[in-house]
Steps between C-alpha positions, in 0.01 A plus 500: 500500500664829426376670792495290869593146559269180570660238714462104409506217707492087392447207667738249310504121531843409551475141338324648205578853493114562443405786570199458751370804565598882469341854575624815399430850749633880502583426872766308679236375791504158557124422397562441146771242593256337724232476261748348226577241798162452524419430168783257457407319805109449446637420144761236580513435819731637800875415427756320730713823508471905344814639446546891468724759550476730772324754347228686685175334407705139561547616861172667563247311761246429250738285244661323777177447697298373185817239458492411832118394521577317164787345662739564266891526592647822443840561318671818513886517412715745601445880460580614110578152389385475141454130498169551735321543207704343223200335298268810565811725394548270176094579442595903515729517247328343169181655655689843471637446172218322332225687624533777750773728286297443149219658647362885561220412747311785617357340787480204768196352333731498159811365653317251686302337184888546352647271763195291514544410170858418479478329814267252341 
């Protein structure tokens, strides 16, 4: 978008490197993480163990607490350690290039149906 920025989040399969659910938002809270976790988990099922990074919405009560009554594991790695998110990082990248940097959306609703779509 040429003026703001939308944030992204995806629940990946490790095994498969599906992507199980995602949400984009224009805010860094926490709730659109949770309600990608949601998704993925009424979709799928709960998984053994969620690794993140450390970011802000990863540490926030309401992720942790909707893992916990899942009872799913938690994995966090060490603070900046790129390999948190190596299969989520390896997502970004063609995601950027592919999609995101080809585009001129004017809005969320655009970028989202954008993302949607190459995400499928």
């Amino acid at each position: 978008m040429r003026k703001g920025f939308l944030y992204l989040v995806a629940v990946i399969d490790w095994h498969t490197r599906k992507v199980l659910a995602w949400r984009i938002s224009n805010t860094l809270e926490a709730g659109f993480c949770v309600e990608a976790l949601n998704e993925a988990i009424h979709r799928f099922g709960p998984p053994g163990i969620m690794n993140t990074d450390q970011g802000s919405q990863f540490t926030s009560f309401a992720w942790t607490d909707r893992l916990h009554r899942a009872g799913v594991r938690i994995s966090m790695d060490g603070k900046g350690r790129f390999l948190d998110n190596i299969f989520v990082e390896r997502l970004w990248r063609p995601l950027k290039y592919e999609c995101v940097y080809l585009q001129a959306w004017e809005t969320g609703s655009e970028a989202r149906a954008g993302v949607g779509k190459w995400v499928e």
